[in-house]
PDB file as gemmi writes it, atoms N, CA and C in Angstrom:
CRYST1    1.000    1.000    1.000  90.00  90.00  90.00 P 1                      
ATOM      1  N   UNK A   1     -12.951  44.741 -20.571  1.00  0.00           N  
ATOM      2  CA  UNK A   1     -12.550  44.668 -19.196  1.00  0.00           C  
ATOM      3  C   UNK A   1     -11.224  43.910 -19.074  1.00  0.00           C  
ATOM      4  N   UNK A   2     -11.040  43.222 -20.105  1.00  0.00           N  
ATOM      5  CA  UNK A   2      -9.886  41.946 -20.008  1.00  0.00           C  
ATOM      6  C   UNK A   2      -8.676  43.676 -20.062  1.00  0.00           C  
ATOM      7  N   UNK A   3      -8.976  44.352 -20.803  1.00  0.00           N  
ATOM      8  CA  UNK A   3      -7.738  45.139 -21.465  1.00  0.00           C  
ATOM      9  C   UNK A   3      -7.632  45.624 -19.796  1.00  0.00           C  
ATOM     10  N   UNK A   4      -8.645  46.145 -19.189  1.00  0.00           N  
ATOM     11  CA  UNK A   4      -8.249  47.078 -18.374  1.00  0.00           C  
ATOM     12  C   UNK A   4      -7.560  46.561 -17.434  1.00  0.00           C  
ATOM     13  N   UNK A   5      -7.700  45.516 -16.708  1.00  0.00           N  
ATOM     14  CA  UNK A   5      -7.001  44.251 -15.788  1.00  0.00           C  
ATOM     15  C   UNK A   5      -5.666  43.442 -16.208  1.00  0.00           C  
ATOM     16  N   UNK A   6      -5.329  43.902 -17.786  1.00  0.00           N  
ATOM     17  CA  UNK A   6      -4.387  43.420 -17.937  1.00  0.00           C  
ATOM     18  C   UNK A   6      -3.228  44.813 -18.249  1.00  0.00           C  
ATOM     19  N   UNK A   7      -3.948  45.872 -18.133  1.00  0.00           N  
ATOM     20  CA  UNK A   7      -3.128  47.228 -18.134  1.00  0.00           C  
ATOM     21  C   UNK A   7      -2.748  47.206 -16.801  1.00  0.00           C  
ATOM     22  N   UNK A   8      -3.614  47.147 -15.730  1.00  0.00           N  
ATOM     23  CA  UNK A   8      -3.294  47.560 -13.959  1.00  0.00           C  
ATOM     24  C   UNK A   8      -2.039  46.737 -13.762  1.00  0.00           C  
ATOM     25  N   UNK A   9      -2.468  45.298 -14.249  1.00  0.00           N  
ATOM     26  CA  UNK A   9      -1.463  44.239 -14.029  1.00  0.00           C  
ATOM     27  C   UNK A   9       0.122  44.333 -14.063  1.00  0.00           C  
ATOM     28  N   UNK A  10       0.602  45.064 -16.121  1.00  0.00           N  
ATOM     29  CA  UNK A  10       1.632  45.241 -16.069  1.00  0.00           C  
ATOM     30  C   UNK A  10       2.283  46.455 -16.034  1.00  0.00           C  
ATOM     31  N   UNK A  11       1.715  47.222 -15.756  1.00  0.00           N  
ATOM     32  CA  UNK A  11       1.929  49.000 -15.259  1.00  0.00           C  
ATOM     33  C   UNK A  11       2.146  49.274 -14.151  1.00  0.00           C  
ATOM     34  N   UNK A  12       0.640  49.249 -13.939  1.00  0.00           N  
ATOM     35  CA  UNK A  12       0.843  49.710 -11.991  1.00  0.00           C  
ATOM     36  C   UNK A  12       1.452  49.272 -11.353  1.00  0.00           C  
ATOM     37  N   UNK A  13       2.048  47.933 -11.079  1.00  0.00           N  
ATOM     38  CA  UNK A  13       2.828  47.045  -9.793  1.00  0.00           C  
ATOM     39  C   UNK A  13       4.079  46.946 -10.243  1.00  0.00           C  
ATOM     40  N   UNK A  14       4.386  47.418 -11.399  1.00  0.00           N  
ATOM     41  CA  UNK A  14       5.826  46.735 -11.821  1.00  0.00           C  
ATOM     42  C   UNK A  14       6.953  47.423 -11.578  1.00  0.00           C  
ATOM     43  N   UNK A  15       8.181  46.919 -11.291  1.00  0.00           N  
ATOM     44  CA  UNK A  15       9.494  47.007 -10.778  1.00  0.00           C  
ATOM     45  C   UNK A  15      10.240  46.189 -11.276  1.00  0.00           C  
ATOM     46  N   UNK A  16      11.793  47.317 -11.172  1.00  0.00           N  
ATOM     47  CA  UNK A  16      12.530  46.687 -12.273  1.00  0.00           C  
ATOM     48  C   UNK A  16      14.188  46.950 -11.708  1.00  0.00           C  
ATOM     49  N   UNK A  17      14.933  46.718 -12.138  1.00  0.00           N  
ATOM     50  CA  UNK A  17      16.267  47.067 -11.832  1.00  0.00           C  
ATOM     51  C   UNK A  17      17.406  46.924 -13.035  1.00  0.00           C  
ATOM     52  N   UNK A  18      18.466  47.716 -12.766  1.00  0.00           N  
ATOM     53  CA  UNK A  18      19.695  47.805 -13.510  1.00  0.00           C  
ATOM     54  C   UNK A  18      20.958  46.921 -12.853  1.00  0.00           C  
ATOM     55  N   UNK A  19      21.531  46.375 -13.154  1.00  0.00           N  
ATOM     56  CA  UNK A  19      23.128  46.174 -12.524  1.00  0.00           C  
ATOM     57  C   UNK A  19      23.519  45.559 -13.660  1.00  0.00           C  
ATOM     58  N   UNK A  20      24.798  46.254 -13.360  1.00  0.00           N  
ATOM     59  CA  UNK A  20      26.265  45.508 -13.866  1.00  0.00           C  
ATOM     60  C   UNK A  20      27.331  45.698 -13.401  1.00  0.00           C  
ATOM     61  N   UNK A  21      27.955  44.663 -13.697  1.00  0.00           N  
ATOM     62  CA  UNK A  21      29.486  44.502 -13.481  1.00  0.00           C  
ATOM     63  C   UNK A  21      30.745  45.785 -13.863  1.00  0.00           C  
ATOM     64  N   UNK A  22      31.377  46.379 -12.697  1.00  0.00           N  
ATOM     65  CA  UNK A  22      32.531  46.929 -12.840  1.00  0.00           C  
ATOM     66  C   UNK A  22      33.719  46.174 -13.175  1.00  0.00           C  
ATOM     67  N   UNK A  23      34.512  46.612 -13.869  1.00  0.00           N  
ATOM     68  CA  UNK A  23      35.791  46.051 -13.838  1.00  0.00           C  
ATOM     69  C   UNK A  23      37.197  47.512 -13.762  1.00  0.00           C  
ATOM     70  N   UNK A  24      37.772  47.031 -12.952  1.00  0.00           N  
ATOM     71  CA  UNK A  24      38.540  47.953 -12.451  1.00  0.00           C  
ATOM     72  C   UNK A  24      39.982  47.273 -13.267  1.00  0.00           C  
ATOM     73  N   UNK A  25      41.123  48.050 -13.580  1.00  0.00           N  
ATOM     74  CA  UNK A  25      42.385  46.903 -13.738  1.00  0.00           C  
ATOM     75  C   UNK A  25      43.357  47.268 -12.316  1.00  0.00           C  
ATOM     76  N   UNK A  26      43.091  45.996 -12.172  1.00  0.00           N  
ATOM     77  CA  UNK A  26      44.180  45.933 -10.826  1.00  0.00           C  
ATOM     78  C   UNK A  26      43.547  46.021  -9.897  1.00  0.00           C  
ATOM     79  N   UNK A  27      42.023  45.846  -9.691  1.00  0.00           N  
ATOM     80  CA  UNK A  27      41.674  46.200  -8.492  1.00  0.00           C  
ATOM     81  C   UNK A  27      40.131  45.166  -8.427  1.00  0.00           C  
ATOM     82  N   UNK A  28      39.735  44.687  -7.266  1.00  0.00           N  
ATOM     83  CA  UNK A  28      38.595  43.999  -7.241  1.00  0.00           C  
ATOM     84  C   UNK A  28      37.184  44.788  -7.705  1.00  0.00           C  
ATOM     85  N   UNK A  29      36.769  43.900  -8.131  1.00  0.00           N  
ATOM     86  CA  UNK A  29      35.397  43.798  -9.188  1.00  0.00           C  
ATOM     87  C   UNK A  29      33.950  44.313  -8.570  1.00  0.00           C  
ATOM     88  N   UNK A  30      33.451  44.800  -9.172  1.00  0.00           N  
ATOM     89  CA  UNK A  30      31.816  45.474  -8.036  1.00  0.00           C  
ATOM     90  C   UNK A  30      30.885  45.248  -8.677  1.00  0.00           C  
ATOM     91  N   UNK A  31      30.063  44.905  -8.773  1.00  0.00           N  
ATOM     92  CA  UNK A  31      28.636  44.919  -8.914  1.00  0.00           C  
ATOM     93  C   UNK A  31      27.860  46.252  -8.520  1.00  0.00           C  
ATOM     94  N   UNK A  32      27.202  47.422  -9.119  1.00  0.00           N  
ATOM     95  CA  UNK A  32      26.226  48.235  -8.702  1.00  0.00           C  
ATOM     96  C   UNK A  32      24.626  48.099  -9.413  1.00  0.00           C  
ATOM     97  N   UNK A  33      23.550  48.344  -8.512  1.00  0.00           N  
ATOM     98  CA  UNK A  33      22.059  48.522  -9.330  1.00  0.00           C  
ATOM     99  C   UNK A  33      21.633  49.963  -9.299  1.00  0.00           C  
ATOM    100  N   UNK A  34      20.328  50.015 -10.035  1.00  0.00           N  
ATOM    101  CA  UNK A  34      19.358  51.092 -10.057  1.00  0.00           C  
ATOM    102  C   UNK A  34      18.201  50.089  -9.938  1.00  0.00           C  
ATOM    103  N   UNK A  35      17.184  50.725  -8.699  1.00  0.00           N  
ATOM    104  CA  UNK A  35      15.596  49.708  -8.707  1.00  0.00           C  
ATOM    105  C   UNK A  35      15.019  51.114  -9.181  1.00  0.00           C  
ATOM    106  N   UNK A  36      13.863  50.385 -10.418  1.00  0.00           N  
ATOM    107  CA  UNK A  36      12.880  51.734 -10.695  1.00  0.00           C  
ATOM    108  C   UNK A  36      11.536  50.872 -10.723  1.00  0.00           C  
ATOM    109  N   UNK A  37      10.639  51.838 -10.371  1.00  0.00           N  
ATOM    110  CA  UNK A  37       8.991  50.942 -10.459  1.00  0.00           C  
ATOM    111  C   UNK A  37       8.179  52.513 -10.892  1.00  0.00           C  
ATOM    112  N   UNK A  38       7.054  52.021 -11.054  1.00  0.00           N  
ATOM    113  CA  UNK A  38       5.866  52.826 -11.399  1.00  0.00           C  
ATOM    114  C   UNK A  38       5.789  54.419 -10.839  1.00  0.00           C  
ATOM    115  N   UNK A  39       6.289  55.115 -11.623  1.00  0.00           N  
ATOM    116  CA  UNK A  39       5.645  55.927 -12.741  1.00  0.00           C  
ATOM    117  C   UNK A  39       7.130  55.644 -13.839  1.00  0.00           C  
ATOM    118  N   UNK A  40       7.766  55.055 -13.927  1.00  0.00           N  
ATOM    119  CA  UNK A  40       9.429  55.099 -14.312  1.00  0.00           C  
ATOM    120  C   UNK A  40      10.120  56.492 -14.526  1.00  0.00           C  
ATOM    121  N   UNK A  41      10.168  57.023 -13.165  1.00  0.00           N  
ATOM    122  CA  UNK A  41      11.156  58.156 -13.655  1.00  0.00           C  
ATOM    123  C   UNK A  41      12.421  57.691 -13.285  1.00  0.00           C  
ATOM    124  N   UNK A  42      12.861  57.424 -14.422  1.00  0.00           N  
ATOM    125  CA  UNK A  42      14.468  56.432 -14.551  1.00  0.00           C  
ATOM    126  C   UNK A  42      15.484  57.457 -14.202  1.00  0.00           C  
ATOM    127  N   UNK A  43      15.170  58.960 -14.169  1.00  0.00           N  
ATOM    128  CA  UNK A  43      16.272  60.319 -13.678  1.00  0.00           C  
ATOM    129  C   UNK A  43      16.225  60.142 -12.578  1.00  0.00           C  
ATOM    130  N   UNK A  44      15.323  59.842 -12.181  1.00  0.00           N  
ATOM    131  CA  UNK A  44      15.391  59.774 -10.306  1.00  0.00           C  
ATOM    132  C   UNK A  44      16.201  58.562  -9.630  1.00  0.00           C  
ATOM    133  N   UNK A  45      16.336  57.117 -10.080  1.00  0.00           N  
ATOM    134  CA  UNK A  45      16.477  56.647  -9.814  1.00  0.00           C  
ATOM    135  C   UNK A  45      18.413  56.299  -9.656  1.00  0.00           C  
ATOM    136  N   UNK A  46      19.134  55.917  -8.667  1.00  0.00           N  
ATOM    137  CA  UNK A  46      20.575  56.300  -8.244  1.00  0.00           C  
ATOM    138  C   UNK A  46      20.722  54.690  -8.199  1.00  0.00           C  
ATOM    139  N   UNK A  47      22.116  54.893  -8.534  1.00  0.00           N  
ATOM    140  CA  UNK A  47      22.790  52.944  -8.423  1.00  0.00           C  
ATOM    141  C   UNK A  47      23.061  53.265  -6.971  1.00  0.00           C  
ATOM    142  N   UNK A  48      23.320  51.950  -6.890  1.00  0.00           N  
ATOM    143  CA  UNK A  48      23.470  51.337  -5.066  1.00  0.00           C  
ATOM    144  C   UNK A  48      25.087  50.293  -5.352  1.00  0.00           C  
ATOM    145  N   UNK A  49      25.311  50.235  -4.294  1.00  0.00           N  
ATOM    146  CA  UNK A  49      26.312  51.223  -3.780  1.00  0.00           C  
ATOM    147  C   UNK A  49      26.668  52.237  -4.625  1.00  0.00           C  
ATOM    148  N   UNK A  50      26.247  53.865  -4.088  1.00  0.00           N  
ATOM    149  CA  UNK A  50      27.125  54.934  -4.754  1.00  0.00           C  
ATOM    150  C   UNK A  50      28.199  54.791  -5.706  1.00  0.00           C  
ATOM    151  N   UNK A  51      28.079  55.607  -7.188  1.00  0.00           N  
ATOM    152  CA  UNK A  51      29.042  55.363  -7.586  1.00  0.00           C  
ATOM    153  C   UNK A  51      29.844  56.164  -7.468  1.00  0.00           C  
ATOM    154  N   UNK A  52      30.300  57.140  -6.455  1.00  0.00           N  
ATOM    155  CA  UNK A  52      30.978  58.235  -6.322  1.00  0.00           C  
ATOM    156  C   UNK A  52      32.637  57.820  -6.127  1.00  0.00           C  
ATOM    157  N   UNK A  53      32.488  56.519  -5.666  1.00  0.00           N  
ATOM    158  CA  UNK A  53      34.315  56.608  -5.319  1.00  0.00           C  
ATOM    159  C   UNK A  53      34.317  54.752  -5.854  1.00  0.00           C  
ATOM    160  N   UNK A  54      34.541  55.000  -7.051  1.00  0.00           N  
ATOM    161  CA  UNK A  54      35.182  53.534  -7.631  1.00  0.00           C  
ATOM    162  C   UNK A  54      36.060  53.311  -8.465  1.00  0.00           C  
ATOM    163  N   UNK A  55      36.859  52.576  -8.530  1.00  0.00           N  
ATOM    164  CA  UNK A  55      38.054  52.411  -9.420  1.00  0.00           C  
ATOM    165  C   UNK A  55      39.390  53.540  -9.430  1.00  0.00           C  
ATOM    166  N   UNK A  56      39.186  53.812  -7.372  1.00  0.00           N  
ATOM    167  CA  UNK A  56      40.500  54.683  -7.344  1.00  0.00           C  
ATOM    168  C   UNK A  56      40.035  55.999  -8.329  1.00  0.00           C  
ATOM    169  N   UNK A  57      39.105  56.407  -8.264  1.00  0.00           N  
ATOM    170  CA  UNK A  57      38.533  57.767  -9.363  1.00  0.00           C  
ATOM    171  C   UNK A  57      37.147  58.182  -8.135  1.00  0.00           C  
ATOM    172  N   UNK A  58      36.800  59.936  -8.117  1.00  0.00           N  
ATOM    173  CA  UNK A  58      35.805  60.227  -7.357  1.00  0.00           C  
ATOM    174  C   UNK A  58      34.933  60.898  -8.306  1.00  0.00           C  
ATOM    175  N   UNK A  59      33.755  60.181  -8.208  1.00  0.00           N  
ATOM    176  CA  UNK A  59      32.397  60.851  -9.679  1.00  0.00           C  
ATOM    177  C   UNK A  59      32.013  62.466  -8.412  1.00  0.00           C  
ATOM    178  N   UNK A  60      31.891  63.544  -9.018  1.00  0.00           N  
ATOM    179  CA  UNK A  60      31.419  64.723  -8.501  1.00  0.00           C  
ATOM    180  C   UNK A  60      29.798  64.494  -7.069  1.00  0.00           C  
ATOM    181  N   UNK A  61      29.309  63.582  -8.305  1.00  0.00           N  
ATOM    182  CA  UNK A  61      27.984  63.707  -7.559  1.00  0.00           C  
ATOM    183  C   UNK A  61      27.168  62.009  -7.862  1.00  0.00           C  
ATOM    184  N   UNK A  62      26.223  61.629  -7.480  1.00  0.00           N  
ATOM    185  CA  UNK A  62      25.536  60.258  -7.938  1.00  0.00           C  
ATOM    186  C   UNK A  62      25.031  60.309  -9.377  1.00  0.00           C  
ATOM    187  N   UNK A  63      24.923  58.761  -9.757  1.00  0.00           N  
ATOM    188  CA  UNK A  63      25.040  58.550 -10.898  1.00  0.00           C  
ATOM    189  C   UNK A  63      23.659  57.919 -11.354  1.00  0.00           C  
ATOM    190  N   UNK A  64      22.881  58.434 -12.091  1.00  0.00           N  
ATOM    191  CA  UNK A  64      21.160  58.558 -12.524  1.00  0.00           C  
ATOM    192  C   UNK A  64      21.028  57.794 -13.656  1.00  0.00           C  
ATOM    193  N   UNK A  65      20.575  56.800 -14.178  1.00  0.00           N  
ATOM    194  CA  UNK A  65      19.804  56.425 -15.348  1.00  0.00           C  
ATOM    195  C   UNK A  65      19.199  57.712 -15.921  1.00  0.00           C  
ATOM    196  N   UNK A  66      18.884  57.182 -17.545  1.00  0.00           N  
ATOM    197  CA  UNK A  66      18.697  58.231 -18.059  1.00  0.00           C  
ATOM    198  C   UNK A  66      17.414  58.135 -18.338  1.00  0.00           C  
ATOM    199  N   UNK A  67      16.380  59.198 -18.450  1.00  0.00           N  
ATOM    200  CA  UNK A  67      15.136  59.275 -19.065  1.00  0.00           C  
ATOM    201  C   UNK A  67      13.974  59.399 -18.436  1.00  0.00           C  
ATOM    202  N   UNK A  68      13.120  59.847 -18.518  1.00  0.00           N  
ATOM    203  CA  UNK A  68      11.804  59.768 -17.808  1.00  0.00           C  
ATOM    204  C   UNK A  68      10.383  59.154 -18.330  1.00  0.00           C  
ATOM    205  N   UNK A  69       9.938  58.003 -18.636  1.00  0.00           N  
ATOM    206  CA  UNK A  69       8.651  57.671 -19.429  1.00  0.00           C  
ATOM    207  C   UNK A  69       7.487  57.822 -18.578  1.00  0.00           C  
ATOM    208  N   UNK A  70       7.287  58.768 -17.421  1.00  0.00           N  
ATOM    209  CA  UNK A  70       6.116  59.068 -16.205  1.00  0.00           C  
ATOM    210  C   UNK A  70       5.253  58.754 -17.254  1.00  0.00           C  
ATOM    211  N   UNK A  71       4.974  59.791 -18.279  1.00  0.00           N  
ATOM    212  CA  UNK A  71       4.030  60.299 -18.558  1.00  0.00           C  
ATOM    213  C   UNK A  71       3.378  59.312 -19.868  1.00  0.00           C  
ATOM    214  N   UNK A  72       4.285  58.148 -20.424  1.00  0.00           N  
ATOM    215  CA  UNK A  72       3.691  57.387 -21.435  1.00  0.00           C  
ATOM    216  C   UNK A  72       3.063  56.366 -20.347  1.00  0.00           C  
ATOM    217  N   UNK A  73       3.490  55.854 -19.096  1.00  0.00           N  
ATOM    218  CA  UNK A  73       3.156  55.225 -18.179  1.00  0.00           C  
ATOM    219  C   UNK A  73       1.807  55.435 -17.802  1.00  0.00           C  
ATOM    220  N   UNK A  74       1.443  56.663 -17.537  1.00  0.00           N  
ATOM    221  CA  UNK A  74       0.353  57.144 -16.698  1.00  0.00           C  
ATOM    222  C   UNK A  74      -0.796  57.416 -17.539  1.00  0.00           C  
ATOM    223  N   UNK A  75      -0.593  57.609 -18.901  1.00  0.00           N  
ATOM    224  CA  UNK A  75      -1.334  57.814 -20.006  1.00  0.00           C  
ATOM    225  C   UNK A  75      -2.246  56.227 -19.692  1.00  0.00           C  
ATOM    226  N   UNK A  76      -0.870  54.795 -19.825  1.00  0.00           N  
ATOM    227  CA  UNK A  76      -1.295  53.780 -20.359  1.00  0.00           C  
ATOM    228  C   UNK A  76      -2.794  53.466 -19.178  1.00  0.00           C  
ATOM    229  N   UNK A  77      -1.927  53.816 -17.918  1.00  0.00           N  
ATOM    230  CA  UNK A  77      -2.695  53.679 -16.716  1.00  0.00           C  
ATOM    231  C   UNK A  77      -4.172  53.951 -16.700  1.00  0.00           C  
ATOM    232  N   UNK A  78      -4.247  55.346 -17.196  1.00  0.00           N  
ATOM    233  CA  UNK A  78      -5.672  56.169 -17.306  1.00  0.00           C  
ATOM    234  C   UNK A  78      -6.663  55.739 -18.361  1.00  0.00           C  
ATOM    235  N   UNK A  79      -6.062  55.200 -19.684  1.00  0.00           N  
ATOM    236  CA  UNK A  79      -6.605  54.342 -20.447  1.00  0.00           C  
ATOM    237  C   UNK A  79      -7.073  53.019 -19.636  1.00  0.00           C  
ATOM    238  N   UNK A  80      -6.762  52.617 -18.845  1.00  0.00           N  
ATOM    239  CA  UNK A  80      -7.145  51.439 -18.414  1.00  0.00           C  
ATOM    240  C   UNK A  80      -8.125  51.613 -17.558  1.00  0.00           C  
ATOM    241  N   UNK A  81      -7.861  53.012 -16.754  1.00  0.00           N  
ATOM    242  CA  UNK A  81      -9.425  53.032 -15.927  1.00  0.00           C  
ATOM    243  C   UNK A  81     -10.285  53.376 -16.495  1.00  0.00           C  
ATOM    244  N   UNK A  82      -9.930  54.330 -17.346  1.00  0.00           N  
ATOM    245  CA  UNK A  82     -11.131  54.454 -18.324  1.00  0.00           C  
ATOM    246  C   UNK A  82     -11.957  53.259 -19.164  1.00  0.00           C  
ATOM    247  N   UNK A  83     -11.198  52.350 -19.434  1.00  0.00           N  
ATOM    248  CA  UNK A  83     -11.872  51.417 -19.895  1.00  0.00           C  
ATOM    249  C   UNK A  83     -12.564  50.981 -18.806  1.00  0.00           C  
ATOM    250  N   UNK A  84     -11.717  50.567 -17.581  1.00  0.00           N  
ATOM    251  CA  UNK A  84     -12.493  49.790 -17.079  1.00  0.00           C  
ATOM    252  C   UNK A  84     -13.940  50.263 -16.138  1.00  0.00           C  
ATOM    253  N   UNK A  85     -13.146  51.393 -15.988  1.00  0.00           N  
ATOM    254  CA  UNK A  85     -14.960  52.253 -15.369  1.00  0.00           C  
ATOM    255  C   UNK A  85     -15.852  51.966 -16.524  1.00  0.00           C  
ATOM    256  N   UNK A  86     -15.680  52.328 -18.136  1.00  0.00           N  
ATOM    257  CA  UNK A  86     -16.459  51.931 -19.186  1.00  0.00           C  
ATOM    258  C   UNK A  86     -17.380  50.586 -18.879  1.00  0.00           C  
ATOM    259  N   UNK A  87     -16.629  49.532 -18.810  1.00  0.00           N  
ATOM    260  CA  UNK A  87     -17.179  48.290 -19.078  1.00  0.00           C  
ATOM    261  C   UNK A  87     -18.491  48.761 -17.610  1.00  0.00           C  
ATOM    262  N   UNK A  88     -18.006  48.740 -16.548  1.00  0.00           N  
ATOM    263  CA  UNK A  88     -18.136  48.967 -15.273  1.00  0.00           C  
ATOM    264  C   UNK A  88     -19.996  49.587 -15.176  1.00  0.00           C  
ATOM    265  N   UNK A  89     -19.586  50.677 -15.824  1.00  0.00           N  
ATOM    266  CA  UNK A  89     -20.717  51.526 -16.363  1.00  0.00           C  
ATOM    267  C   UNK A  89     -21.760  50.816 -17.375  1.00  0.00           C  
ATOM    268  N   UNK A  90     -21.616  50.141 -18.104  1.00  0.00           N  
ATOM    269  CA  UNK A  90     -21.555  49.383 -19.246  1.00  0.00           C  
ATOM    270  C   UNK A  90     -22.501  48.286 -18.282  1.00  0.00           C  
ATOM    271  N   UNK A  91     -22.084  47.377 -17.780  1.00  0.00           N  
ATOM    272  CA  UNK A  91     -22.887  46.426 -16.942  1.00  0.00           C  
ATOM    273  C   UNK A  91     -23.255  46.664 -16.450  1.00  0.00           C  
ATOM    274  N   UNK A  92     -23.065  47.802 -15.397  1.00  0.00           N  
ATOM    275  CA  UNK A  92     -24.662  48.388 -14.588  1.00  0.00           C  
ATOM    276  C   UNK A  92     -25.625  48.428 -15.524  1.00  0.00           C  
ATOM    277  N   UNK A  93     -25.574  49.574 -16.585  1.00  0.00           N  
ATOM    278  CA  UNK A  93     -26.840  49.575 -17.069  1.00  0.00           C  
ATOM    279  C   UNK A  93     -27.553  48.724 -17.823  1.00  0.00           C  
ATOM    280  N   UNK A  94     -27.040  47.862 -18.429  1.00  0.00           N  
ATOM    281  CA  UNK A  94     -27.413  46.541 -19.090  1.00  0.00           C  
ATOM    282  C   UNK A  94     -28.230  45.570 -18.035  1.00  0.00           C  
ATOM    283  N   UNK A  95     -27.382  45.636 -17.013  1.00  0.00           N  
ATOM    284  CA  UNK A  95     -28.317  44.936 -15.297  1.00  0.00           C  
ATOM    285  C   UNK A  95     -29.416  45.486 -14.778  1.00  0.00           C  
ATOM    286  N   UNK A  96     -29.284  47.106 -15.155  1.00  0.00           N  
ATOM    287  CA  UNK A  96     -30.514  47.861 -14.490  1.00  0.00           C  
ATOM    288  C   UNK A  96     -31.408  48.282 -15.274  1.00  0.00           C  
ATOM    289  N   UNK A  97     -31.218  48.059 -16.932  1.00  0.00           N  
ATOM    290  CA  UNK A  97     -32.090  48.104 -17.686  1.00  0.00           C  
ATOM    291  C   UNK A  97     -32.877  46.549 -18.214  1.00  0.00           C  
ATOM    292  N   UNK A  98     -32.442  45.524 -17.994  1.00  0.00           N  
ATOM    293  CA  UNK A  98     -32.726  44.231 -18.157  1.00  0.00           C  
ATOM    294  C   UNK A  98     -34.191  44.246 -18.619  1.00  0.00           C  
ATOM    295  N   UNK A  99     -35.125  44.351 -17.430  1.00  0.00           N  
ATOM    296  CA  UNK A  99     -36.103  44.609 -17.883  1.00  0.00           C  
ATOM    297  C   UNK A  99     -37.176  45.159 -19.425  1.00  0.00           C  
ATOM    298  N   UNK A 100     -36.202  46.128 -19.564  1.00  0.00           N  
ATOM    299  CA  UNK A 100     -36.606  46.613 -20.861  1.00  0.00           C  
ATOM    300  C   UNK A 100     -36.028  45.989 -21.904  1.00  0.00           C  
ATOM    301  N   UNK A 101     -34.972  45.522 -21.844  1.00  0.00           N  
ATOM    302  CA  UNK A 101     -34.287  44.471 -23.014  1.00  0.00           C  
ATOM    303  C   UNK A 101     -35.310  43.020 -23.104  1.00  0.00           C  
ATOM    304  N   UNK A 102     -35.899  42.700 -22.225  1.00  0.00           N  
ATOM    305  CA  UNK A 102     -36.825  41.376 -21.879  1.00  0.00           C  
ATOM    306  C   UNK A 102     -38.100  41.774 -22.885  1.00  0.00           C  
ATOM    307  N   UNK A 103     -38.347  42.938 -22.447  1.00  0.00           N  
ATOM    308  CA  UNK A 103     -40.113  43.292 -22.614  1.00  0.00           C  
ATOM    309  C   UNK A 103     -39.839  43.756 -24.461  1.00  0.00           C  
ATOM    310  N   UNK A 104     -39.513  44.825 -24.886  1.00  0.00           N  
ATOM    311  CA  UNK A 104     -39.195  45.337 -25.668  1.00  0.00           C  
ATOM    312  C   UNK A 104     -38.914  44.607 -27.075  1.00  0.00           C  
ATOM    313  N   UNK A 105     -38.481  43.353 -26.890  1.00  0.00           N  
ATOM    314  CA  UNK A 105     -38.198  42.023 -28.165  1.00  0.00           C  
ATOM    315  C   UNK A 105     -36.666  42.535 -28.587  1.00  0.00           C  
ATOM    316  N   UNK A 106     -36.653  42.490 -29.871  1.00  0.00           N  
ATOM    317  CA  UNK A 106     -35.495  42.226 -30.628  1.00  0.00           C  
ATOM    318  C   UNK A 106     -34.990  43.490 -31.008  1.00  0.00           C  
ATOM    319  N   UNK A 107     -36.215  45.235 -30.897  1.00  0.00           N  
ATOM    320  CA  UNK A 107     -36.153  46.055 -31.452  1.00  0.00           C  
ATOM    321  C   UNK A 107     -35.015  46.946 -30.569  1.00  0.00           C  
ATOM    322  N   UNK A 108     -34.868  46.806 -29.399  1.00  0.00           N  
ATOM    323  CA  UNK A 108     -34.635  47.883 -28.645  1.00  0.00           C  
ATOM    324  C   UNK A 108     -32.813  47.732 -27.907  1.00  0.00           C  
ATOM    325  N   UNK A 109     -32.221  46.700 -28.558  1.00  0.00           N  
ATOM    326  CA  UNK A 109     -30.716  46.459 -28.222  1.00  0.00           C  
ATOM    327  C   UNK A 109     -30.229  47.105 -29.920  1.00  0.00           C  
ATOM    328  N   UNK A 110     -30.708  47.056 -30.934  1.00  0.00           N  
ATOM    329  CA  UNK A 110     -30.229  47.294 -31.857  1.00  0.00           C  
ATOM    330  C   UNK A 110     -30.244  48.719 -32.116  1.00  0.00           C  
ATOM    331  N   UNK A 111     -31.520  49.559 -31.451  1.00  0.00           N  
ATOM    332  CA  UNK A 111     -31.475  51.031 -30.722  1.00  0.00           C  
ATOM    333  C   UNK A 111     -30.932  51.637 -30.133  1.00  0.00           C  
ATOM    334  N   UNK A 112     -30.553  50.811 -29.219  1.00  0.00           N  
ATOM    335  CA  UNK A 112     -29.163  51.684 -27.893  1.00  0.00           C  
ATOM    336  C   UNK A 112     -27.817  51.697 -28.956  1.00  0.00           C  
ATOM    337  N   UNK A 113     -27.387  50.457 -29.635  1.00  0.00           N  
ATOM    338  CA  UNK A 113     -26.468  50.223 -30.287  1.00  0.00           C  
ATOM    339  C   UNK A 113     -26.396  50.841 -31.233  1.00  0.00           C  
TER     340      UNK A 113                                                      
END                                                                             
């Protein structure tokens, strides 16, 4: 259960960003970002302020980080519910079988197992 709570933790909620520094010659200095979060499709994601018109030069169209990891992301994700429905599942029946683990002695955990 620890795995699955510590998968949600740094997967699901997380957000991230790009910036750096322009340097132009002869001309004042810019700062642009990219914010990307959960599923990371880093293609989708566009720097801020546009980089279409900087350094006295015009880019055609906006400017994308490269790559897409959706799908190693969502993998990690589904592993985690799966575990954690596991455990989940896992302690119900251990709770709702109790009884028979009580009555049964020493023979009948080494059976299920």
């Amino acid at each position: 259960q620890f795995f699955s709570i510590f998968a949600f933790a740094t997967c699901g909620a997380f957000e991230g960003s790009v910036t750096f520094r322009v340097t132009c010659a002869g001309l004042e200095n810019g700062s642009v970002s990219a914010a990307f979060a959960y599923p990371f499709r880093l293609n989708q994601a566009v720097f801020q302020p546009s980089l279409t018109h900087l350094c006295n030069h015009t880019w055609p169209r906006d400017v994308h980080l490269v790559g897409d990891f959706s799908s190693a992301a969502r993998f990690f994700v589904g592993v985690a519910v799966a575990a954690f429905l596991y455990s989940l599942g896992a302690l119900g029946g251990y709770l709702g079988y109790l009884h028979l683990y009580r009555c049964a002695g020493s023979r009948l955990p080494l059976a299920v197992s």
